[in-house]
N, C-alpha and C positions, 0 to 999 in steps of 0.2 A: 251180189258177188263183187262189183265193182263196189262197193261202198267199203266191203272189206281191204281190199287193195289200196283203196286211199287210207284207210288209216293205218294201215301197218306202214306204208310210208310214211305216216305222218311220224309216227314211233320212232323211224328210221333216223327222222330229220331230226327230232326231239335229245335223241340217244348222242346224234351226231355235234348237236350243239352241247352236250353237255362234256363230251369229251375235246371238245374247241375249249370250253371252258376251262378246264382242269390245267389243259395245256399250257395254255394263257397263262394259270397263275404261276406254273411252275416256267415261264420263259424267263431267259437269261437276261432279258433287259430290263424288266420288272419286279426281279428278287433283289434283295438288299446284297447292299456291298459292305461284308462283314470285315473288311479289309481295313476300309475308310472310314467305318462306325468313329467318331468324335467322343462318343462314352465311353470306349476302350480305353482311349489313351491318357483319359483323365480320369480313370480308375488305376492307371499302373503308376500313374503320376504320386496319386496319394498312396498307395501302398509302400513308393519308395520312400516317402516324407515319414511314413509312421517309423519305417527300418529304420533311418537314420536316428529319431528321436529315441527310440527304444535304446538303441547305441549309445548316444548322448545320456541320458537315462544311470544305464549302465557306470558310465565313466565315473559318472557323480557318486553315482553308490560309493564305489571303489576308492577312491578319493575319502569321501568321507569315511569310511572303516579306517583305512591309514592313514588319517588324523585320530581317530578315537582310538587307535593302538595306542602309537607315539606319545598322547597324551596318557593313557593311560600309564605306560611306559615311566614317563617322569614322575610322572605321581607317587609310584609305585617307591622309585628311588627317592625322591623328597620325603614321604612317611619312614622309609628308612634309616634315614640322616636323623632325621627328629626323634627315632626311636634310640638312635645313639646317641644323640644327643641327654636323652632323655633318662638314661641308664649312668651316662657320666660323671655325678656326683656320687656315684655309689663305689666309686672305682678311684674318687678323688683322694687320697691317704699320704700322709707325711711318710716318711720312712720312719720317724720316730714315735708316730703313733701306733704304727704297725710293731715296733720292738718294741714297746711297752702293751699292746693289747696281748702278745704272743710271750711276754712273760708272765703276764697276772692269767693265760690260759691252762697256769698250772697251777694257781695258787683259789684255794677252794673258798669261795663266798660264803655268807652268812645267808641261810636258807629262810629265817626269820625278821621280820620288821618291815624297812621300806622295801619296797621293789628294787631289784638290783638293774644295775642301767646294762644293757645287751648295746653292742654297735648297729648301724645299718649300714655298712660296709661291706663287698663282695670281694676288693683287692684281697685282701688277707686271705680266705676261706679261700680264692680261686689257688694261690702261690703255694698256697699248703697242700690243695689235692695235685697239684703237679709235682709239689715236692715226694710227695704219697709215691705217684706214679715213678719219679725216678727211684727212690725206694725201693719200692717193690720190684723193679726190673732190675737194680745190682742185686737183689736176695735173690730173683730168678737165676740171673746168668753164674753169679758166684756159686749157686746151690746144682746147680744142671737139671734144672727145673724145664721141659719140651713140651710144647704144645702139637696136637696133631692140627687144626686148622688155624690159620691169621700169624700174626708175630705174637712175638712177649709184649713189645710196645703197645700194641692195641690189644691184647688182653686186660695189660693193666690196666691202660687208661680210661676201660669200660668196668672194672670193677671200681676203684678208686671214685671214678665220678657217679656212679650207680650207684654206689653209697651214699654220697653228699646228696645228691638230689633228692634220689628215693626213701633215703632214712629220713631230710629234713620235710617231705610233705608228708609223709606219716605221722611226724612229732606233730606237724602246725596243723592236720586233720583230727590228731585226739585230744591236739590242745582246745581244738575249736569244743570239743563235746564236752571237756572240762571242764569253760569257761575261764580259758586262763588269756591274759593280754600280753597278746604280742605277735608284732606281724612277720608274715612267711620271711623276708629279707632277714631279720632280727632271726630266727630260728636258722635259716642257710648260714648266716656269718655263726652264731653261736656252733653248729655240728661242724662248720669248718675249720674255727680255731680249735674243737677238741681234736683236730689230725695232729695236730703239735704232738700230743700222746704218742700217736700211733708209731708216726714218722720217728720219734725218739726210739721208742722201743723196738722197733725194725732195723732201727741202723748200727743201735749201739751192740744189739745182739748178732747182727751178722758179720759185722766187727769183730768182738770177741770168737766169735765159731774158728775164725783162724789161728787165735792163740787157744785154741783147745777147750775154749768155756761155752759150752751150747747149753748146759742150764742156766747160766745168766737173765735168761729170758725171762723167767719165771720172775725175782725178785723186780727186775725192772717191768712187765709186764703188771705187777701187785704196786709197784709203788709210782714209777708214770702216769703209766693208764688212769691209776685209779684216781691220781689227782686231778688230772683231765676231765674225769668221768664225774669227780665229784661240784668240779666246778658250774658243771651243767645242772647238778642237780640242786646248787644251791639256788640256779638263775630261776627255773623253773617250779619251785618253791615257793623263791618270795613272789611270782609274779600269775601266781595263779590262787582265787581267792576261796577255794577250802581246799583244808589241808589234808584232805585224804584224795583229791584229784591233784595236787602239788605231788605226794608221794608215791603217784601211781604213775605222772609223768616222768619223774625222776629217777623211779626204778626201771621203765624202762629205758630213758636214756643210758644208763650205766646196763644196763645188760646189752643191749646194741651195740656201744662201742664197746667194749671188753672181749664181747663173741668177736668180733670184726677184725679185732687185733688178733686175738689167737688164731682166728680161721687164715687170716693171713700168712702169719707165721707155720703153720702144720701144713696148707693146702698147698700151698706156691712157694717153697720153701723146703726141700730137702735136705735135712740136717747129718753133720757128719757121721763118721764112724764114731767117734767119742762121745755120742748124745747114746748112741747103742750100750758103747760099754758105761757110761752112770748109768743107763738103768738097768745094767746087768748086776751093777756093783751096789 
């Protein structure tokens, strides 16, 4: 009995020292002082060093994108300049070679022999489709010709230059499948000085509509136009090397401008009461 009573004291004291111990570790003079830790504060240290860099970082980026703008920027306008530059011989013209290209654009070439010499000139072909464009805007306004959207201004000026453009890469696309020589500038001047035609035959007939003659059109339409028309067909002829893709270009040059001219005339162009009575008459 007594032997039992010693050890369960002993247990007692065992229990007792182990809970000294616990105590012990968790006592306030013996735990770390998370306050004064030395690795803390040379851990917030470099985390501000990184912020900062990152920022710095940053800056540079930014910096460097607004030089490669800028630069690109000027580049952009230098390739510019040199592209005008580059287009300015084409636009280089006498005023007397312009009057003599704009008179021989009605006198009809020799379809046969050597190749007929074409300009590379845009002066001329540009002053004609504007001349087009004012044109057609006196046969509007004279005629009481109304558009429901845009002005007359820019109606014409999108018909007029949609012809030049669009009829001259059609020509220099079938001329490619033809095998005929001669480059796109050479075919834009060439459809540009045949506006001389048009321009003619639009103004001299809305001219006369006020002195009563609205058939006019017709003979001058058959004999302008057609000289016009023919002069293309002689260029396209001599400069394209068999003769049945020369006369397949040719006919259709001369049916393009000829429709062109008349669609002008009947479309945008209401003609007077005395066009009613000839053809009553």
């Amino acid at each position: 009995m007594a032997d039992t009573v010693i050890d369960l004291s002993e247990q007692g004291q065992y229990h007792q020292g182990q809970g000294d111990t616990t105590s012990s570790f968790f006592d306030s003079d013996t735990a770390p002082e998370l306050g004064k830790n030395p690795e803390l504060g040379k851990t917030s240290g470099d985390a501000q060093g990184l912020l900062d860099g990152v920022q710095s970082r940053i800056g540079q980026e930014m910096a460097g994108q607004l030089w490669q703008a800028g630069k690109q920027s000027t580049q952009k306008f230098i390739n510019m300049y040199a592209h005008i530059d580059f287009l300015r011989p084409y636009f280089d013209v006498e005023p007397r070679e312009f009057r003599n290209r704009l008179l021989r654009s009605f006198i009809p070439s020799k379809a046969f022999g050597a190749p007929q010499e074409v300009s590379s000139e845009l002066y001329g072909p540009l002053m004609l489709t504007l001349t087009l464009v004012a044109v057609l805007l006196y046969g509007m306004k004279t005629g009481g010709h109304e558009v429901e959207e845009g002005t007359l201004i820019g109606t014409a000026m999108i018909i007029c230059f949609s012809y030049w453009l669009g009829i001259s890469s059609l020509m220099f696309f079938i001329g490619y499948l033809c095998n005929a020589h001669f480059s796109f500038v050479q075919v834009l001047s060439l459809t540009g000085y045949s506006q001389s035609g048009t321009c003619s035959v639009l103004l001299l007939s809305t001219l006369l509509d006020h002195y009563g003659s609205p058939s006019a059109f017709w003979p001058l339409w058959l004999v302008l136009g057609g000289c016009s028309a023919l002069k293309m067909v002689g260029v396209y002829i001599s400069r394209t090397w068999g003769l049945r893709d020369g006369v397949i270009l040719g006919s259709l040059s001369v049916v393009f401008h000829m429709l062109f001219t008349l669609y002008l005339r009947l479309q945008y162009r209401k003609v007077y009461e005395a066009l009613t009575e000839a053809l009553e008459v």
